[in-house]
C-alpha positions in Angstrom: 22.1 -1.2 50.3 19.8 -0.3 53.5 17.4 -3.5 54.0 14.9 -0.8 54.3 15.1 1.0 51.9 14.9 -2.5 49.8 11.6 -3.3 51.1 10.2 0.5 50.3 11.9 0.1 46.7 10.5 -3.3 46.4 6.5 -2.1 47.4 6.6 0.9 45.3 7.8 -0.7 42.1 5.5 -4.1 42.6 2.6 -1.5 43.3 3.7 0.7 40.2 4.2 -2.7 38.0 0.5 -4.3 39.1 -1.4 -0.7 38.9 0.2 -0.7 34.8 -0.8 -4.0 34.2 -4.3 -3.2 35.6 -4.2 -0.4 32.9 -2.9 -2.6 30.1 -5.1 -5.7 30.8 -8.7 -4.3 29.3 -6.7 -3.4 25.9 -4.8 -6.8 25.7 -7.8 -8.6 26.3 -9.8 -7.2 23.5 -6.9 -7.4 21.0 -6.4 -11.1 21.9 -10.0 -11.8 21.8 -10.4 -9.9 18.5 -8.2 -12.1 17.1 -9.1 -15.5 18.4 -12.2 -14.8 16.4 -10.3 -13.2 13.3 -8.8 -16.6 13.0 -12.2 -18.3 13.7 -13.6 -16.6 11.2 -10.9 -17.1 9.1 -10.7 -20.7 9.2 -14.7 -21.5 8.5 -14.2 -19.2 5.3 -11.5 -20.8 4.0 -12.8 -24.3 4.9 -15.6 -24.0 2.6 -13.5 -22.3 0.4 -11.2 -25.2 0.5 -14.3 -28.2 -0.3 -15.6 -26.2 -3.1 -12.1 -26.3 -4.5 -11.4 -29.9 -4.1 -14.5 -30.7 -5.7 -14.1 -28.5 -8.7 -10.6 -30.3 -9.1 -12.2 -33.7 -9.4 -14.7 -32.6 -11.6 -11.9 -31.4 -14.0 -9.8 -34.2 -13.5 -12.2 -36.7 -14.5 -13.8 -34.8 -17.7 -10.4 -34.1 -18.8 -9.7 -37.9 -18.8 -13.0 -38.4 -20.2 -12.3 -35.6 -22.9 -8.2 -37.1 -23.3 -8.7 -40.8 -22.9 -8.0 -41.0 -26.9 -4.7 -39.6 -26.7 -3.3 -42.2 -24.4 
């Protein structure tokens, strides 16, 4: 192939590939952004969620042992 022609082929398609990633950028920005704080959100929720669960289990635990210790 014409070494010229190479360097023509080679500016138009870097210039077509960098103009579509200047148009895709904004969007994939936002959507990564969105959902870094999705799984922020996420997370804290089910943190709490998580604590108030562990506690409720040791409160059953022990009053069932409490409640049971006569069978053993």
């Amino acid at each position: 192939m014409n070494p010229t022609l190479q360097i023509i082929l080679s500016v138009i398609l870097g210039g077509s590939l960098w103009e579509g990633f200047k148009f895709l950028y904004p969007d994939l920005k936002i959507f990564i952004t969105s959902r870094n704080l999705a799984k922020k959100t996420f997370y804290s929720n089910i943190d709490s969620l998580l604590k108030a669960a562990n506690e409720l289990y040791g409160k059953l635990e022990s009053l069932g042992k409490e409640d049971f210790s006569s069978l053993y």
